[in-house]
C-alpha positions in Angstrom: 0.0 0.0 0.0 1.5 3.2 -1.1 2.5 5.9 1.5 0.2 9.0 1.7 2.2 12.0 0.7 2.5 14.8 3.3 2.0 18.3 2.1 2.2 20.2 5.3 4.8 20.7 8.0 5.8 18.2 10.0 8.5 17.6 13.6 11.1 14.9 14.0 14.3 14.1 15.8 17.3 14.0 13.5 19.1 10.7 14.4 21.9 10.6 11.9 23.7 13.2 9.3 25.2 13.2 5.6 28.3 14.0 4.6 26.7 16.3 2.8 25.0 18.4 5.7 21.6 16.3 5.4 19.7 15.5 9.3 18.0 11.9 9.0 14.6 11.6 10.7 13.2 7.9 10.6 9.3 8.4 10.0 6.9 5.0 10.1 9.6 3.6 8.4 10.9 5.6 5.5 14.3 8.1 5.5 13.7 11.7 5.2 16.5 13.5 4.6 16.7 17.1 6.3 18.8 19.9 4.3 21.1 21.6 7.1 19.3 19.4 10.2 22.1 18.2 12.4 21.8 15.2 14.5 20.2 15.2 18.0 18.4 18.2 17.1 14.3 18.8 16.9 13.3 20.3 13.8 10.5 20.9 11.5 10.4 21.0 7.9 8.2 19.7 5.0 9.0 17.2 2.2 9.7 18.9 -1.3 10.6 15.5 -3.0 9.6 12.0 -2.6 11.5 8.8 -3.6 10.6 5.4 -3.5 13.1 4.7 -0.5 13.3 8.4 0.9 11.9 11.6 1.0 13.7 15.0 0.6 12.5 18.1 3.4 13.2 21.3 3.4 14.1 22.6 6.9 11.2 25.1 8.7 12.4 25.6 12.4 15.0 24.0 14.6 13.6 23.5 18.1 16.2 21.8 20.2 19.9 23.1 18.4 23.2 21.1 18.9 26.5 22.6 20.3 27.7 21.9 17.3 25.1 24.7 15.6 27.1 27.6 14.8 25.7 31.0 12.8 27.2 31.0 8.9 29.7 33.6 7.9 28.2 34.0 4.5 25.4 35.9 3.4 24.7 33.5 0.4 24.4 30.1 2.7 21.6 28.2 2.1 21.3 29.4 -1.3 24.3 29.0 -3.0 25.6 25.3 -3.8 29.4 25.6 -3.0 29.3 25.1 0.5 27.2 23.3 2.5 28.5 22.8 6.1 29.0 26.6 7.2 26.5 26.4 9.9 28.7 23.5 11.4 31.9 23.6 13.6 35.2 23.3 12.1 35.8 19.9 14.1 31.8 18.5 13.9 32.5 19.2 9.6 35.8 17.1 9.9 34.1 14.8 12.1 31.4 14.5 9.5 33.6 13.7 6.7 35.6 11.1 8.8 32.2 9.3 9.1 31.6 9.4 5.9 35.4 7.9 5.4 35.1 5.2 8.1 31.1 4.4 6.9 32.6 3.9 2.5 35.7 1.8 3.6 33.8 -0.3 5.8 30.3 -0.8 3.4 31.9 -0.9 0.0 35.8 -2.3 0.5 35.0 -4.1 3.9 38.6 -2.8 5.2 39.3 -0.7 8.4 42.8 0.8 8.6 45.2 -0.9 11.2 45.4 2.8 12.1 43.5 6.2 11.4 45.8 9.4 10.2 45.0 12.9 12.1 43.4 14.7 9.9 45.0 17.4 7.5 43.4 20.7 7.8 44.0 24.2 7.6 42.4 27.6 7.8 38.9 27.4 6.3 38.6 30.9 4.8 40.2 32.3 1.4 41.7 29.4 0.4 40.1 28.6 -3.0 42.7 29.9 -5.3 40.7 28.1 -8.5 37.8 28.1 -9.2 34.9 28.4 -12.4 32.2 31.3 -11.6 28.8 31.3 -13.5 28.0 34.6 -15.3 24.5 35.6 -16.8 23.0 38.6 -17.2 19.1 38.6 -15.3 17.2 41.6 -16.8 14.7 40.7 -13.7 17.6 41.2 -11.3 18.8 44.3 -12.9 22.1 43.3 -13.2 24.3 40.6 -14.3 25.0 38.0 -11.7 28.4 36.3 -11.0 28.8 33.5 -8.8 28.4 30.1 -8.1 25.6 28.2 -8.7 22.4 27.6 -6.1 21.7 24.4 -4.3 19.6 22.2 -6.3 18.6 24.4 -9.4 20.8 25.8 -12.6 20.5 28.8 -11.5 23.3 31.5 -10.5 23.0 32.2 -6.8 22.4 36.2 -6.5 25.7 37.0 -4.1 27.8 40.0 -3.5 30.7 38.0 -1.9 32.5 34.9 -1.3 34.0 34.2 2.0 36.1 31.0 0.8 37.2 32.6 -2.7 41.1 33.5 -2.2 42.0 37.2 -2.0 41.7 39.9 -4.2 38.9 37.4 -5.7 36.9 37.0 -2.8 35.4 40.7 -2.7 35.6 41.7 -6.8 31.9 39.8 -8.0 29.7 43.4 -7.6 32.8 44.9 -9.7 32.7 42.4 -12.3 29.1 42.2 -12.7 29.3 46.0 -13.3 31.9 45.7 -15.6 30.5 42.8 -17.4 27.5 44.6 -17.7 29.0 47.6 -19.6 30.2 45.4 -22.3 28.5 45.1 -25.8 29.1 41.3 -25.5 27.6 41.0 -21.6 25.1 38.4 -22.7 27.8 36.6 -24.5 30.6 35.5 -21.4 28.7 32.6 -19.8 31.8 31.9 -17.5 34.9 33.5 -15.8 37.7 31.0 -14.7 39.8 32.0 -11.2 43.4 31.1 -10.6 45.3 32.8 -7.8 48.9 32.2 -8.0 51.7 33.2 -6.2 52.8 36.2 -8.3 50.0 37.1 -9.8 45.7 36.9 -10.1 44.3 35.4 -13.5 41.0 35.8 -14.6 39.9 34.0 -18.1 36.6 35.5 -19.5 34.5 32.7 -21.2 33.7 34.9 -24.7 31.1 33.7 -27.2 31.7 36.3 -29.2 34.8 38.5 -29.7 35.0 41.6 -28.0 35.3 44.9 -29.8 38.2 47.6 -29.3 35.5 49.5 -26.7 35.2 46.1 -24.5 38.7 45.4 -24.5 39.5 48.8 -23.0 37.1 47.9 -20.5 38.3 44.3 -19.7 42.1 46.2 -19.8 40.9 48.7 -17.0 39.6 46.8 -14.9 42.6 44.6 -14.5 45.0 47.6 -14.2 42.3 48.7 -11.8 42.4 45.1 -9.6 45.8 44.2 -10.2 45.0 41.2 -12.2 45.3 39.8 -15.7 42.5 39.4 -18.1 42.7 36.4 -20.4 40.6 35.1 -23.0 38.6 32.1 -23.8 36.7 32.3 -27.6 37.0 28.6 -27.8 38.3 25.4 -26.2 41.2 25.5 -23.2 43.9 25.7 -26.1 42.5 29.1 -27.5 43.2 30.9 -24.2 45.4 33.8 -24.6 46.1 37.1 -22.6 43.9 40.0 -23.6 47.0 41.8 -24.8 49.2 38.5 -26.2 52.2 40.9 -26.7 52.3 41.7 -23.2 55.2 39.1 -21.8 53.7 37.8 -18.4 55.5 35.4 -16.1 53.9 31.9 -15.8 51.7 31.7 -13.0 53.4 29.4 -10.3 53.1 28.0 -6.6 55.9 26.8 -4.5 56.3 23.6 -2.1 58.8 25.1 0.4 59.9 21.7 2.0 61.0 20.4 -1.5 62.3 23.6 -2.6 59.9 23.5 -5.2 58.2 26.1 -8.3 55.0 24.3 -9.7 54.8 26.6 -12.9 50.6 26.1 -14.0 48.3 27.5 -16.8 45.5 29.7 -15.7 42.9 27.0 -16.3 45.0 24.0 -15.5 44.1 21.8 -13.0 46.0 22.4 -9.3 44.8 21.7 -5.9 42.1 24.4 -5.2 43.9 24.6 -1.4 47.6 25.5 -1.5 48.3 25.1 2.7 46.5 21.8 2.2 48.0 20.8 -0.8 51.7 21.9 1.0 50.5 19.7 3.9 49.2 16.7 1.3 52.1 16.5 -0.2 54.6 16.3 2.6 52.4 13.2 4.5 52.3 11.1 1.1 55.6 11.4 0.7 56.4 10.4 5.1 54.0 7.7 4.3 55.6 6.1 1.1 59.4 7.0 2.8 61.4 6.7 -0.3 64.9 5.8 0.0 67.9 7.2 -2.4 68.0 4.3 -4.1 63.9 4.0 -4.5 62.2 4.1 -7.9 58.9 5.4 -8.0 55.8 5.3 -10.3 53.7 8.3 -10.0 50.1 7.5 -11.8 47.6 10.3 -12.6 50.6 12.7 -11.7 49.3 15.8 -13.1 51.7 18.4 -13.7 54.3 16.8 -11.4 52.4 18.0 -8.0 54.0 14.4 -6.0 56.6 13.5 -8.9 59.0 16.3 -8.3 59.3 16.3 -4.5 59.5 12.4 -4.8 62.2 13.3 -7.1 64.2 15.3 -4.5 64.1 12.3 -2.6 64.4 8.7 -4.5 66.7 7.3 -7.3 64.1 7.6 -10.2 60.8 8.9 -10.6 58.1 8.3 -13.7 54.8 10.2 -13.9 52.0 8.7 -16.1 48.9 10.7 -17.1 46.0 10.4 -19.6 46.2 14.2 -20.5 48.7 15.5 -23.4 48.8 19.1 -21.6 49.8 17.7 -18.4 52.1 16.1 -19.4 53.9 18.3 -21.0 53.7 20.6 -17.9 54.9 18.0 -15.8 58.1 17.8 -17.9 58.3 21.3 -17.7 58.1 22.0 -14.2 60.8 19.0 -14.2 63.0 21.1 -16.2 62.5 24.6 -14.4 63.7 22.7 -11.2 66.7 20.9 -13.1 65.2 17.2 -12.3 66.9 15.3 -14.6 65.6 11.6 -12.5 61.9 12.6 -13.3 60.1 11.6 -16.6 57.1 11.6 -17.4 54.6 10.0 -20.0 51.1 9.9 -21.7 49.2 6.8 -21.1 45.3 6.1 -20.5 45.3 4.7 -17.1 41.5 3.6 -17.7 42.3 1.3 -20.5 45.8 -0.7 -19.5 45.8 -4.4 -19.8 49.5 -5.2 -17.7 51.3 -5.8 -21.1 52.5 -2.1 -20.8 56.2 -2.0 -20.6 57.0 0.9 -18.3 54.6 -1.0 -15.8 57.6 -3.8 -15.1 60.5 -1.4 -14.4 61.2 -2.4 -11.2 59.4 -0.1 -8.9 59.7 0.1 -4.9 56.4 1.9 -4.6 53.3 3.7 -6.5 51.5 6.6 -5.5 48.1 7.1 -7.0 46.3 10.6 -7.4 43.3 9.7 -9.4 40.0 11.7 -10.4 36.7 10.9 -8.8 36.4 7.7 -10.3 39.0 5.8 -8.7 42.1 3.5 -10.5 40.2 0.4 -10.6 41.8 -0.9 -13.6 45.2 0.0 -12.3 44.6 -2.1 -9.5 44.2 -4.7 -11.0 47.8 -4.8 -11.6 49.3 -4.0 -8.7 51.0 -7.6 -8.2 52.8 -7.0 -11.6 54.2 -3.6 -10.5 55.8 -5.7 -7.6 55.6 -2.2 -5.2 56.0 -3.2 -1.6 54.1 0.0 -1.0 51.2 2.9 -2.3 49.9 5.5 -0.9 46.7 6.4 -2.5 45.4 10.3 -2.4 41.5 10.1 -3.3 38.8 12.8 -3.9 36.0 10.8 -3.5 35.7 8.1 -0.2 33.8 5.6 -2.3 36.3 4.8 -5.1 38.9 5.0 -2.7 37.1 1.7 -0.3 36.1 -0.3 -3.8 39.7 -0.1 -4.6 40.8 -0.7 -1.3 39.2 -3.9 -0.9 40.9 -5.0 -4.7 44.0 -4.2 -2.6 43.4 -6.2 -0.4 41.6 -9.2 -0.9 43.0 -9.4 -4.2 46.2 -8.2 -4.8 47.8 -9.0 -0.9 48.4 -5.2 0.9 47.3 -4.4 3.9 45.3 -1.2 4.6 48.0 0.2 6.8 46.6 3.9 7.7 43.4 5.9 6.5 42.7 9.6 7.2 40.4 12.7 5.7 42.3 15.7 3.9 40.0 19.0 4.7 40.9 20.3 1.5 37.3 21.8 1.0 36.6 23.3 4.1 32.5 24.2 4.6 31.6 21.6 1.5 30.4 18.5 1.3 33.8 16.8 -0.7 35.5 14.5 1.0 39.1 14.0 0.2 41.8 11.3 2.0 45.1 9.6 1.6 45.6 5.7 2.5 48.7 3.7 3.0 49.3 0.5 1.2 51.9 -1.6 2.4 52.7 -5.2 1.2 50.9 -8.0 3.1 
């Protein structure tokens, strides 16, 4: 017999939370799930959505609040779909994402670490130095929005600020909109690309059509005006260029101190959005694997050398393997600028190896694997004819991360030595974490 739908509010206790900053009230049976609830609280809400297994509530009132409760800093919570957990402690959001750690390797890879890793965190304001803002211009708003997008819907969230934006970025969306809006091409940029590097502030204007001589001057000002530089986009990633191309401009770069490092980087290249994090990240993976002089290493997914090159500084032989031509590239680059000559990289599709590949039998002492959100299953696989006696495994999503574990282990004879979160995203819902590998 079906379930009569409820249409008007309703009160529960929450019992259990989401990674994702969901309550969980248990109601004759069926899940609702509570947007920004928190467990142990009373609340009321009423059910926008219904599933076959669960229902989705918005949240009304919150009757009986947690410690944990806090009021957010931004205006735009609630609305906006970047962060989720603001109205949540620092240590009840790492908490949260632990559980959600502990809960995925358990369910999906049936592991649990020999031992769990503090977690990596950091201050949890400014730190985004990339990111991808939606532009559009709203003739009902009277202006043209910039921002992310809201929770749930396509929509661009109507915000003035954004408290986890690096600096200068952070407090420049009312000046863009107003200088978007004075261009003759202000319906025409869909999207503004953010990277804030160590010398210098890029921003890369989306453009569906070209802009004139009079929207030039204006993109020109305003980045004279901000102290940043103004790139363009027309078409794909490989038509971006400076606004003024005959302007010579110093590649963008960030440095890892310990290793002595400069990670040189396009402006809409992929690096970790966190750089105290990503500083902190790097150093642990690299305790964990402990390479020794003599060590050979096999970076996969490496990027644009982000783990190869300090591995470098420390081991015999490094090679980094990547799917993307660009990367790669970069990675032998950066390689260069730092006068690695033990580091090498190549272009392979990790996704598709079958274990004839030659570079997979060198003779490596350990692997570390830095994959996108859906996991290295097929390079798992193969693990036994790598013959590494240890991996340490950085993953952006907990559930790839357990399903590969339990390959690991039941399959291919390692032990899950040590687990732990990485806050990389404070006040959102992703949960990023390293693991340690070591030989059975």
């Amino acid at each position: 017999m079906a379930r009569r739908r409820r249409h008007e509010p309703e009160t529960a206790l929450i019992t259990a939370v989401t990674h994702d900053g969901r309550g969980i009230a248990e109601i004759e049976g069926k899940k609702v799930f509570v947007g920004g609830a928190l467990r142990g609280e009373r609340v009321s809400f009423i059910r926008r959505s219904y599933k076959r297994n669960f229902d989705e509530a918005e949240l009304l009132e919150v009757h009986e609040a947690v410690a944990d409760r806090i009021t957010a800093r931004c205006a735009a919570f609630g609305r906006c779909g970047g962060c989720v957990l603001q109205h949540v402690t620092d240590e009840q959001q790492r908490a949260i994402k632990f559980q959600a750690l502990q809960d995925n390797l358990q369910r999906i890879g049936n592991v649990v670490p020999e031992r769990w890793l503090e977690p990596l965190h950091a201050p949890g304001w400014h730190y985004r130095r990339r990111a991808r803002l939606a532009v559009k211009q709203v003739p009902g708003k009277g202006r043209v929005l910039v921002g992310f997008r809201e929770r749930h819907t396509p929509y661009i969230t109507d915000m003035h600020r954004c408290e986890v934006l690096a600096k200068p970025v952070d407090g420049m969306l009312d000046a863009l909109s107003e200088m978007i809006g004075r261009l003759t091409i202000s319906a025409r940029v869909p999207q503004i690309e953010v990277a804030v590097a160590e010398n210098a502030v890029a921003l890369v204007f989306r453009v569906l059509d070209a802009p004139g001589e009079a929207d030039r001057a204006l993109l020109r000002e305003f980045g004279a005006q901000h102290g940043v530089r103004i790139y363009l986009q027309p078409r794909g990633l490989d038509s971006v260029t400076l606004l003024d191309p005959d302007q010579a401009a110093e590649p963008l770069y960030y440095t890892l101190r310990a290793a002595q490092l400069r990670i040189e980087f396009d402006p809409v290249g992929f690096v970790q959005v966190n750089s105290e994090i990503n500083e902190k990240m790097v150093n642990q993976a690299i305790d964990l694997l402990a390479p020794q002089p003599q060590d050979r290493v096999l970076d996969l997914y490496c990027g644009i050398g982000n783990f190869s090159l300090p591995l470098a500084r420390r081991c015999a032989a490094v090679l980094g393997v990547e799917g993307d031509a660009q990367l790669v590239r970069a990675a032998g680059h950066n390689a260069a600028v730092n006068k690695l000559t033990n580091a090498s990289f190549r272009l392979a599709d990790l996704g598709k190896i079958d274990g004839a590949e030659g570079w997979l039998h060198d003779g490596w002492d350990s692997v570390l694997l830095d994959p996108a959100r859906n996991g290295a299953a097929e390079v798992v696989q193969h693990m036994h004819r790598i013959g590494a006696r240890r991996i340490v495994y950085v993953s952006c999503h907990p559930g790839t991360l357990a399903r590969d574990a339990g390959t690991l282990v039941r399959d291919q004879g390692f032990r899950l030595e040590a687990a732990g979160i990485i806050d990389m995203f404070p006040h959102t819902a992703h949960v990023e974490s390293m693991a340690l590998f070591s030989k059975a």
